[in-house]
Structure formats: C-alpha cells, structure tokens
N, C-alpha and C positions, 0 to 999 in steps of 0.2 A: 108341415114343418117337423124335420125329426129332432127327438129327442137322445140327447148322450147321458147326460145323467142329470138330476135335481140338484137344484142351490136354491136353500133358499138362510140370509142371515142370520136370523131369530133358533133354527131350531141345531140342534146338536151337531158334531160336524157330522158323526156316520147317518145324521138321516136329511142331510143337505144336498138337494139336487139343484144344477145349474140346466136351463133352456136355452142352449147355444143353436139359433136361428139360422137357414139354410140362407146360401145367397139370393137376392133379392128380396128376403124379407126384411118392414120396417122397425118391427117391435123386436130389439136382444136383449131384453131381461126384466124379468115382470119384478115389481116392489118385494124387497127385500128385508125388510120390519120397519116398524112404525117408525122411527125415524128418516127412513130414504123414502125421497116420494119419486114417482112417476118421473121416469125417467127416458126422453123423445128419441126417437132414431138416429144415430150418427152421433148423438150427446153424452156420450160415459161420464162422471162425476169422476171430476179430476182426483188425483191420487195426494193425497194430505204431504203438507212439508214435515220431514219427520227429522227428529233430533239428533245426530251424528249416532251417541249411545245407543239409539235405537235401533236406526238404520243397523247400526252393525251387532248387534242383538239377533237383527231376523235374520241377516247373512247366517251369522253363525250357527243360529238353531235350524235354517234351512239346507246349511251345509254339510253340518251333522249325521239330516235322516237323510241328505241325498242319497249316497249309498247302498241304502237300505230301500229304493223304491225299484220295482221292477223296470227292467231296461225298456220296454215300450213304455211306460208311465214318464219318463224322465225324457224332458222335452229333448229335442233336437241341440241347439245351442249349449247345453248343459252337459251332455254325455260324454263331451273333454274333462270338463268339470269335474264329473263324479269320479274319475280317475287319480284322482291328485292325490298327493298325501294329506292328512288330515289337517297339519298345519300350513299347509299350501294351499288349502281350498278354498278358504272361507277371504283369506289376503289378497291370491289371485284372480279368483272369479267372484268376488264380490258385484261388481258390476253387470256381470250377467247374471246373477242368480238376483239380483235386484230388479234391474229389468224383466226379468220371465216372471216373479211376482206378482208386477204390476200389469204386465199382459195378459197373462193367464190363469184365469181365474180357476177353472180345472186344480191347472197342476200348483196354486196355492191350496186348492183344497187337498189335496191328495196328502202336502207335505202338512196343513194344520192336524189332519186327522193322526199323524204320527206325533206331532211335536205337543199334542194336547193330552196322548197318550204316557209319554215323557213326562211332562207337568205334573202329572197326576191330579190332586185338590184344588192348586193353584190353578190349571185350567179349567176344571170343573166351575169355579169360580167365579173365572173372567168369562165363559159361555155363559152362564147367567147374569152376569153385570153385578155381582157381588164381590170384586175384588177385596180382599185382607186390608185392611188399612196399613197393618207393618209389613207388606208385600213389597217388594223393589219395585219403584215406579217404571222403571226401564224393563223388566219383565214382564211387567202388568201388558205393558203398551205394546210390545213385542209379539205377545199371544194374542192382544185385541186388534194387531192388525194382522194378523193371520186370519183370527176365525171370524172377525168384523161381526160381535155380537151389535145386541143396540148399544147404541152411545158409544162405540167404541172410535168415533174421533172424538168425543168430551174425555177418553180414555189417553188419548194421545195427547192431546192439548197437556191434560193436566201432569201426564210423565214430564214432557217440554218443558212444564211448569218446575215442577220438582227438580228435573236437571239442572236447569235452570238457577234454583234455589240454592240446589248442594254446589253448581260452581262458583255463584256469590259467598255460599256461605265458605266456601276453602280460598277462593281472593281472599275474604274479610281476615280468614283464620291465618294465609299466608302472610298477609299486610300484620297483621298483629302482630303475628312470629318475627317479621323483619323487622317490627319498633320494637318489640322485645328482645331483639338479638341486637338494635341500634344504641337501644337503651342500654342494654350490658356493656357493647363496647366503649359506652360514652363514660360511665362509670369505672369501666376498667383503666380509659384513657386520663379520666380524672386524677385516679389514683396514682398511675405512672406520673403523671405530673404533676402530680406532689411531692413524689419521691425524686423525681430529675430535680423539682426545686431544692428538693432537701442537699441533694448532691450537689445542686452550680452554687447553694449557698456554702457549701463546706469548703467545695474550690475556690469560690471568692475570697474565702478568709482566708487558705493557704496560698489563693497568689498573691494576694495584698502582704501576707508573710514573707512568701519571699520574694516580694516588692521590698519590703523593709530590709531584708537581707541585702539584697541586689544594690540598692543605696548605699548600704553604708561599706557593702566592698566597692560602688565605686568609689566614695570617697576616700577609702584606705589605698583604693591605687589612684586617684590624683597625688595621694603626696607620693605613694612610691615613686611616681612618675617627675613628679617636681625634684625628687632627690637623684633619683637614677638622671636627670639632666644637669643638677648639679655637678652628679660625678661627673658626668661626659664633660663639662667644661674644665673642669680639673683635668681629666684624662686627657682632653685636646692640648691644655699648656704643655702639660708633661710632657706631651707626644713629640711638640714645639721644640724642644726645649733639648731630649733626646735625640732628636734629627739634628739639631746642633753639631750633638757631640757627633752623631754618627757620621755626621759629614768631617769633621774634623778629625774624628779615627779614619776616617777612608781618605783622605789627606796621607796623613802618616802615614797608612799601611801601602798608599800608593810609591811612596818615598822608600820605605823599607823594601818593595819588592825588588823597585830598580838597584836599588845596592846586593840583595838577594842573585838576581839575574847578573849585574856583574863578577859575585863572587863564584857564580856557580861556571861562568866563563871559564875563569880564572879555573875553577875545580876541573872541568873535562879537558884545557889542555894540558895543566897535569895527569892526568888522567891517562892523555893521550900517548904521553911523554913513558907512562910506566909501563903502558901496552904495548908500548914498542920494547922498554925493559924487560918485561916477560915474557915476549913471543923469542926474545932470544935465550932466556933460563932457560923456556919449554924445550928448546933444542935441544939445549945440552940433558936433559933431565929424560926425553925420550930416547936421546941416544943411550942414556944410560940403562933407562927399563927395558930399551931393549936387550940390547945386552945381558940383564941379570935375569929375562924370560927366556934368552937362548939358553946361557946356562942351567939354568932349572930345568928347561927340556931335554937335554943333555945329557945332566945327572938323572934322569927320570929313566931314561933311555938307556943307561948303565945300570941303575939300579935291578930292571929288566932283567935284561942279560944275564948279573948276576945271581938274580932268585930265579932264573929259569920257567916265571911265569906264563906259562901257555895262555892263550883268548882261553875263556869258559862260556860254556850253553846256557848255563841256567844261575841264574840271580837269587839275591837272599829271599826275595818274596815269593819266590817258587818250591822253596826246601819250607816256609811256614803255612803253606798252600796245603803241601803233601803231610805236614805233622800237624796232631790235633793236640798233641801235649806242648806246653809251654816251653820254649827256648829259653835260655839263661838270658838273664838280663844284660842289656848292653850296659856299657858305662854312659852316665850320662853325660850327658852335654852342656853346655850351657845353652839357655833360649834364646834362636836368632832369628825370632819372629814377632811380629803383633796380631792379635786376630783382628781383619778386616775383612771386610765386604766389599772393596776395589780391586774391580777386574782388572785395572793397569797392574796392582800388586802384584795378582796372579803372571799374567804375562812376566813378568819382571823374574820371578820364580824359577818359573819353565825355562828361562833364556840361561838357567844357571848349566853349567855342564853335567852331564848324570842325572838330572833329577830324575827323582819317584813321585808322581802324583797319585794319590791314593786318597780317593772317594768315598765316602758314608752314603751308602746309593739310597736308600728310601729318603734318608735326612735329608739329598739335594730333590728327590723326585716332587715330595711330598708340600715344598716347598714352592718348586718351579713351576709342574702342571699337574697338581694331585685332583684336576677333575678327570681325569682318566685313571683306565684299569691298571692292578699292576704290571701286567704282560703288557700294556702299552708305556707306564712311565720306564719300566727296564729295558725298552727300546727302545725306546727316545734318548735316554741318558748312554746307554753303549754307543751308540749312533754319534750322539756329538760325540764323545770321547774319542770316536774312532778316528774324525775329523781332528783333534787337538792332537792324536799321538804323530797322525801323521805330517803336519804342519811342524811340531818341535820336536821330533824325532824320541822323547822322553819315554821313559817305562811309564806307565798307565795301569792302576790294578783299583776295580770299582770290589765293593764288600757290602753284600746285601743278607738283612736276615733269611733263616730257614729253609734251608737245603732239602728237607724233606718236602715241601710245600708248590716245589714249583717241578715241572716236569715237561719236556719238549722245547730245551733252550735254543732259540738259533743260535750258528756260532759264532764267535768273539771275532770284531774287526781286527786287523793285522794293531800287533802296538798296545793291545788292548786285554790284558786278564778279571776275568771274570769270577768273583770268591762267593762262596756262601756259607754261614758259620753251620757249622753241625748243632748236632741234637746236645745242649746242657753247654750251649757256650753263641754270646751275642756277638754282634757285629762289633759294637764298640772293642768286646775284649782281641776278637781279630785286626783288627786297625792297631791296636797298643801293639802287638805281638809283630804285625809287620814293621812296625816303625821299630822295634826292640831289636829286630834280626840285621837292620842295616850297618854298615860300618861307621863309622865317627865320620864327620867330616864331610857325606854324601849328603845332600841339600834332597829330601825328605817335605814332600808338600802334603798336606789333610786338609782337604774338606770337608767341613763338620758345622753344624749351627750347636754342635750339642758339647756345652760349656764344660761337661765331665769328657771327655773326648779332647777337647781342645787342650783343655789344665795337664791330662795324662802324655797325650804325646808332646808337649811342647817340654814336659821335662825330662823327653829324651830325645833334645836338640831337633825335632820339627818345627816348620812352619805351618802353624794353624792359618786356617783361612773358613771364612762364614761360606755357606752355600749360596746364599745371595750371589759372591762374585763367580763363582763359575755357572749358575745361572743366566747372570748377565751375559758371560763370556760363551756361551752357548747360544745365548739368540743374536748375538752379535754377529757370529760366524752361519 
C-alpha cells in the first residue's frame, strides 16, 4: 500500500500525515486520536452538521489561502475557483470549496496548514484544544473543523451552541427594542390624545358658541322674515291697486291717441296742401337764383377782362415753401369752422371750390399707425393724400418736422406738395404761415390734433379739423 503523505488528528498540522489506500485495499485510515475510534472499510464518519456562520467561515478562510496553494496542490474542481476575484470567490464557489473539504482530506490539510499559520495563537490553541474562552465561537469551530484536533466536534456543537445563543439573544434584544419602540409609540400616541382632546374640547365650546350665535340670527331672521312678508302683502294691495289706475291711465291714453292720430291726419294733409304751395315758390325762387348766379358769372367774367388776369403757375403755398422769413400777416378772418373729428365734415370741406388742404404730417401719422418707421408712416400718409387730391381735384400740402433729418424722399404724388420746416423753425409755425399767405375768402382746411395749431390757424379764417377725421378718411378710401 503506498504512501502520499501522513495524517494523523492529534499532532500539529506540519507533522500530520494521511495513509491514502491503493485500490482494493479494505483499511483507508488508521485512528485519528483518542476520541475517533476504528473506523471499517467503505464507513467514513459522516461529516458534522455545521452552523450556517460556520459553514461560511471555513469558505471564506478556505477561499482566502486558495490562491496561495500551488497550482498542482489545488484540486481539480477548484482551479476555476481560485481565479475569481476575491470578493466573488468565497459567494460563488462556496459550494465547491465545501465539498472538496469534506472529500478531501489532503487538500483540507494542505489549506489548515496555511490558515493555522494565519490564526497565529488562536490556532495554536484550538490544535491543542485549549481554545480562549473570550475567542469567537464561530472562529473556534471554523479552525477545529479544519485541523479536527481532539474534540473538535464538542468544539462545533458548542460554536452551534453559542450561535445559537447570540441569535436568541438578538431576537430577545430585537423583541425588547420593538416593545420599547411600541411603548414609546403608545406614550407618544397618549399624549397626542390628549392634546387632540384638549383641541375637540376647545371646538366644542366654540361650536356650541356659535351654535348660540346661529340661534339667535335665526331668530332675528324669522322676524325679518315675518316682516319682509308683511311688507310683500302691503306691496301686493298696493300693486292691486296701481294696476287699477294703470289700467284706467291705458284707457285714457288709448282715447288720447286716437284724437292724437286724427289730429295728426288732419296735420299731413295740411301739410300736403303746403308742399304743393312750396314746390311752386321753389320755382319761382330757382328761377330766380338762377338768374342772379348767371349774373355773378358774368360780372366775374368782366371783371377778368378788365384786370387783365392771366391763369398763374404757382399758388400762395408755393411762394411760403420757397421763403423761410415770415410773410405779413393776412387780415384776419372770422372763424368758419368747428374742430371735429367727422370725416363727413371733411368731405363736406374738400367739396368747397379751391380748397387748400394742409396736413400736420407726424400729428396725423403718429396718431393713425405710429407702429411703423418714420419712412413708412410718411408713405403711407403721401400715399393716401395722393389718392384724396386726385378724387377732389384740391391743392394738398402735407408739413412735416426737420428737413435736415430725412434724406432720399420719393417723389410727391401728382396734387400733392410735400414741406419740411428748416433748421430754427417747427411745423406748427409752417402750417400758420401757410394758412397766413392765402387770400381771404379761399376755404383753407388743417389737420391738426394739436390745440395750439388749431386756436392759431382758425384765427386766420381756417377750418380746423382733428386728425382722427382724415384718418378715418384715409382707411375709408
């Protein structure tokens, strides 16, 4: 029978040889210290039930030196194993590294001889069965089933025992902490309801308060109520009583209309009787105006003649276009205008013979669509103007601030003059100045919102008008 190495329980692990039997032999392993006895062929002494802590105790201090054993040392099934990471080894091959354990008794030896090395005292200790008493009992049992000194299943039993112990004694500790945490809550729930009683007592007396309130307004409105139906029955005779009369006033007033409707009879064919008297005055009274507007045309057409009036080119707002000094003041006129804001007024205006319409151009722009640029509301407003001159045939002259400011005008529709005050003179004093240069008697329109404008040219016989109305008169068209 050959020999691989000695084991034997009782002595140190480095001088522990095991007698592993060739095939066919009956005897695999001679007595192992006084406590194993004789053990028959085919019969191994089963492997002790070991406590979970334990179990994974010897994993882990197995898993440990595995790495550490030379690569023929380290069984077959295990050489995956020993490749793992350190925290993957002992989680995922737990099960085989348990198993090769309890098969092989070798390569248990091989890995106690390292892990007793490791231990230091503490192994020295449990190889001679003199365990520490303040020793972890899960350590104890861990190295005493490695190096399986004597007694080292009384050494396991009693780890079982001990774990045992410590998980009763941490239920017992847990269970106390939960009546001590049950107890807190019940004392803390105590006290909240005491305090909730203290509160639904404080509510109770303020709704019983204003329960007492609540009563005695309803009883102040049962009487409103009894009174306010008093009135209502008062107020129904009354009602009664007025439907009377009002029926008997709609009587009357039935009676008065029909005398009403016969008088009014009676009034349109009178009426009819003087329409026909007037349609014949109108005769004679047309023949008449006619007649005294031939005349006047007449004498107008002579008068001609005799002053030798030639047509002229250019108009009075052309000669104050071209001077930047003030012209002599015209005589004034009397005012033959109202300021309004009615575009019919305007139209009404324009229809006169000759007029001058003359525009305050930002004052109507700024008014009408001042979300646009200047360069667009000054073309939007020549633009309709251009449209107005050429519909009433009228002179048109729009007057906008700062001459110096603006640069690349397009040009002025036909009908249509375009002003800008120079340097040390506003718009408003250009608009006076035009209206100043016309002759008496020539019907003079300004568009102005601006009340110093309107006051000045209207006391040189213009008609002021708001920019509102040629506004209008502008989206209109």
């Amino acid at each position: 029978m050959p020999l691989t190495e000695p084991h034997d329980d009782n002595l140190p692990q480095e001088e522990q040889v095991v007698a592993v039997p060739a095939a066919g032999d009956d005897v695999t392993e001679a007595p192992a210290g006084p406590d194993s006895g004789p053990v028959e062929s085919g019969q191994p002494e089963p492997e002790p039930s070991l406590p979970e802590p334990v179990r994974q105790r010897i994993v882990s201090l197995t898993a440990a030196v595995l790495p550490g054993l030379p690569g023929d040392e380290v069984p077959v099934p295990l050489r995956r194993v020993a490749k793992f990471a350190p925290n993957r080894r002992a989680r995922l091959g737990a099960p085989a590294i348990a198993a090769q354990l309890a098969a092989d008794p070798l390569f248990r030896q091989r890995v106690t001889a390292r892990v007793l090395t490791d231990a230091g005292d503490l192994g020295t200790a449990v190889v001679e069965g003199t365990a520490p008493a303040a020793a972890d009992p899960v350590e104890v049992a861990a190295l005493a089933y490695l190096a399986r000194p004597r007694g080292w299943r009384e050494l396991i039993d009693a780890s079982g025992a001990a774990v045992r112990a410590e998980a009763d004694t941490a239920v017992v500790a847990e269970l106390v902490r939960q009546a001590e945490q049950r107890a807190t809550r019940a004392e803390h729930d105590r006290a909240v309801a005491r305090v909730e009683a203290d509160k639904l007592r404080d509510e109770l007396a303020r709704v019983r308060e204003e329960l007492g309130q609540l009563r005695e307004e309803a009883r102040q409105l049962a009487r409103t109520l009894r009174e306010n139906q008093a009135r209502e029955r008062r107020a129904n005779e009354l009602l009664a009583t007025e439907r009377g009369r009002a029926a008997r006033a709609a009587a009357d007033a039935d009676a008065e209309l029909r005398r009403a409707r016969a008088r009014l009879a009676e009034a349109e064919a009178a009426a009819g009787a003087a329409r026909s008297s007037a349609k014949e005055a109108r005769s004679v009274d047309d023949a008449r105006l006619w007649l005294l507007l031939e005349t006047i045309g007449q004498a107008a057409l002579g008068l001609r003649r005799e002053l030798a009036l030639d047509p002229v080119d250019r108009l009075p707002a052309d000669f104050v276009a071209d001077s930047f000094a003030d012209s002599p003041a015209a005589t004034a006129a009397a005012a033959r205008a109202q300021d309004t804001d009615d575009p019919a007024r305007l139209d009404q205006l324009l229809a006169l013979p000759r007029a001058h319409l003359v525009v305050d151009g930002y004052n109507v722009t700024k008014r009408g669509f001042g979300e646009m640029s200047l360069e667009q509301q000054r073309k939007r407003l020549v633009t309709g103007l251009g449209g107005i001159a050429a519909q009433t045939g009228d002179e048109v002259t729009v007057v906008f601030d700062g001459a110096e400011r603006v640069h690349g005008l397009p040009p002025a529709p036909r009908g249509v003059r375009v002003l800008f005050s120079r340097k040390g003179e506003t718009a408003d004093e250009l608009i006076r100045r035009l209206v100043r240069a016309e002759p008496p008697g020539r019907p003079v329109v300004v568009v102005s919102s601006d009340r110093e404008v309107a006051d000045g040219v209207r006391r040189h016989g213009a008609y002021p008008l708001g920019a509102d109305s040629l506004v209008r008169r502008l989206s209109r068209s």
